[in-house]
Every structure is written in C-alpha cells, then in structure tokens.
C-alpha positions in Angstrom: 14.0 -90.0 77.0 11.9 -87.3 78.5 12.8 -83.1 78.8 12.7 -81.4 81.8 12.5 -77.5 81.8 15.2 -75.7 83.5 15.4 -72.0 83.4 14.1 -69.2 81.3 16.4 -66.1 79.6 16.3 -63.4 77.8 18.4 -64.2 74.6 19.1 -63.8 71.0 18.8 -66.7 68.7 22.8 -65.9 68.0 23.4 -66.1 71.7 21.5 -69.4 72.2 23.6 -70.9 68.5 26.6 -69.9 71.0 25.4 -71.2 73.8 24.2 -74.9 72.1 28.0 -75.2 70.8 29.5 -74.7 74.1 27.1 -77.0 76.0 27.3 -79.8 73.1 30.8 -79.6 72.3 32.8 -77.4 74.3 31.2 -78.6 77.6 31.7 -82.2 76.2 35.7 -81.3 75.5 35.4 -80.6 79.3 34.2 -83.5 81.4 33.1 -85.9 78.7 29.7 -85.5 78.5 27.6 -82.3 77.5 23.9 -81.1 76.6 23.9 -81.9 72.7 20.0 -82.8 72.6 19.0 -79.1 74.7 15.5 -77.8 73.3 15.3 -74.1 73.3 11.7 -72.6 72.6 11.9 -68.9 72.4 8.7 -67.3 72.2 9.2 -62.8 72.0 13.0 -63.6 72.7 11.8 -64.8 76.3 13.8 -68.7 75.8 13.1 -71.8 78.0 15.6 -74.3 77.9 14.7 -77.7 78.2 17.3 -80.3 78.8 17.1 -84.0 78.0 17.2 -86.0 81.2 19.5 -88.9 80.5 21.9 -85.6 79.7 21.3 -84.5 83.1 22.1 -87.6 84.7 25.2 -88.0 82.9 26.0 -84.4 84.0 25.6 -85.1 87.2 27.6 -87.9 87.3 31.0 -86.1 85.7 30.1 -83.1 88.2 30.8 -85.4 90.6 34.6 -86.0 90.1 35.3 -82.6 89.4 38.3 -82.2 92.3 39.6 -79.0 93.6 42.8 -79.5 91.2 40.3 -79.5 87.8 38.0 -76.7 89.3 40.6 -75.0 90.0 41.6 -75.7 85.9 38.3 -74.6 85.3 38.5 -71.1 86.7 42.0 -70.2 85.5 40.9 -71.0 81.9 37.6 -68.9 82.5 39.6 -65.8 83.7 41.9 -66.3 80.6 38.6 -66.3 78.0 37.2 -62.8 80.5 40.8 -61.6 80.0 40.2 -61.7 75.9 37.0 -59.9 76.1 38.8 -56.2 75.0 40.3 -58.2 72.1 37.0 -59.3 70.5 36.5 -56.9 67.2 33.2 -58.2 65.8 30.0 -60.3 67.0 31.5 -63.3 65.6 34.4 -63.1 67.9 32.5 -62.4 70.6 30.2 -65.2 69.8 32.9 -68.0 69.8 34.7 -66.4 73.1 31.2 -66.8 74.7 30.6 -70.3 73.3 34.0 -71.1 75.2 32.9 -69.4 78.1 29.8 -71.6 78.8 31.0 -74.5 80.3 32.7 -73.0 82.7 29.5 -70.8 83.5 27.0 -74.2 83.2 29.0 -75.9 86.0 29.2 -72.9 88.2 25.6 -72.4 88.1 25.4 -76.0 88.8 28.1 -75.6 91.8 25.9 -72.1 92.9 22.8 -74.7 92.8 23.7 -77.8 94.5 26.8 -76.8 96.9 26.7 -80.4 98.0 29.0 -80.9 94.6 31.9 -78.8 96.6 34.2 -78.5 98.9 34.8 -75.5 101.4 37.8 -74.7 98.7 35.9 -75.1 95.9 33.3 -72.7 97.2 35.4 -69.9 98.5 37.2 -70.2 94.9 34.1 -70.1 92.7 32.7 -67.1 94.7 35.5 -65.2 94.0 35.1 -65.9 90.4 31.8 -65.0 90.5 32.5 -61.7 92.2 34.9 -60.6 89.6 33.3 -62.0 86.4 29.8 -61.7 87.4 28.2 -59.9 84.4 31.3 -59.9 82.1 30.4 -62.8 80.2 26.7 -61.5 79.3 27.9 -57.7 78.6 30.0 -59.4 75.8 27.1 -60.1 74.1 24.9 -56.4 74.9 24.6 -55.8 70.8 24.4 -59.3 69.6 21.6 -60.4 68.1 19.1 -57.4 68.1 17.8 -58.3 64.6 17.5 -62.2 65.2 13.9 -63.6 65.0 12.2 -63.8 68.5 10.2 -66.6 68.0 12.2 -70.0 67.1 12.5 -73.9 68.3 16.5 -74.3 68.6 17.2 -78.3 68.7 20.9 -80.2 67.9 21.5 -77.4 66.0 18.6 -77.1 63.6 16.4 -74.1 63.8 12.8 -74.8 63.3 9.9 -72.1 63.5 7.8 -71.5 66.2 4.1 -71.6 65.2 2.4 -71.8 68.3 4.3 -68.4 69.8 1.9 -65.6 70.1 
C-alpha cells in the first residue's frame, strides 16, 4: 500500500471530519468504493491530502461505469443538497449537508481532470453544474471551523497531532 499526494486546501479540521465521511462513506453509498484510508496532514490550516493508491485504483475503476443515466443521477441529487443550503441553521447542519455534497464534488473534479471518463453529454451536463454551483458548496462552510487546531494528522477518522508542523 503506498500514498500518493493529491492536492493541497485551505481547510478547517471540521471541514476535512466532513469531508473524510463523505469520501469514506457517502462516496462508498455511491459507486461502491470510496477513500476510507485518506491521510490529511495540515500544517497552519494549509492540508495535503494524500490518498491510498489501491483506493485510487478502485476509484478509477467504478468511474468508469458511471453512464450518462447515473451522472445524470448524480447531478440532480447535488442540485437537491445546493437547493438545502438556505435551510442549514447551525455548523452541524451545514457540516452533514457538505459531507453529502462531496461525492458528487470528488467525481466531478475527477470528470474536470481526466475528460477521457465522459461523454460529449456528460460534459456539457457537468459544466453546467459547475457554472451554477461553483462556489456554493465551499461558501456553506465560510464560518466553520475558525477555532479548530491548524496543525493535525486526520487518518480513518482518528485525529493525531502534528509534531513536525512548524
């Protein structure tokens, strides 16, 4: 099993607790496979997440059979989860409507990466989702998670400190 680093963000320890459950579990309810063994080392709130390959793989694999009839599943459920953004009263609400949100956004990042994965209707769909939606998701979450620690290892849902952050 070996990790391979994938992008680096800007978020809160809350947000990435959010984003683990819906890449382990919510991702998993999805398309059968998910990211349950993700490292996350956040060092001044500055996170790299590092992803376990065989997950990848796997990933990869489900992406595959994802036909414009489930995409298409996919997007009307994500419009449905922006639509109950006004509804959220507190950060826990918010927390859980962005947990369920995060599948949909890893496998259109995915999609935006590799277009090989769609087809000309797949594409034209997922940009206008993106047009629409673009920042919603990550404005949900603007006052989340200002007094979480900055510096943390986040791994299968264990928090550990991080000692060698300067």
């Amino acid at each position: 099993m070996g990790f391979i680093k994938s992008v680096t963000r800007f978020c809160s320890l809350s947000e990435i607790k959010a984003w683990h459950i819906g890449e382990s579990e919510h991702l998993t309810e999805l398309i059968g496979t998910g990211f349950k063994n993700t490292l996350f080392v956040s060092n001044k709130g500055s996170v790299k997440f590092y992803y376990d390959s065989e997950e990848i793989k796997k990933f990869e694999e489900a992406l595959e059979l994802i036909d414009e009839e489930k995409f298409g599943e996919i997007c009307t459920d994500f419009m449905l989860l922006i639509d109950k953004i006004s509804y959220c009263k507190n950060s826990e609400e918010k927390l859980e409507l962005f947990s369920k949100m995060i599948p949909a956004l890893t496998i259109f990042n995915e999609f935006d990466e590799y277009p090989e994965y769609m087809d000309e209707n797949i594409s034209r769909r997922l940009w206008r989702v993106r047009i629409n939606t673009e920042s919603k998701p990550y404005e949900l979450l603007n006052d989340i998670g200002k007094g979480d620690i900055k510096n943390f290892i986040f791994h299968k849902g264990k928090l550990h400190p991080n000692k060698t952050s300067s």
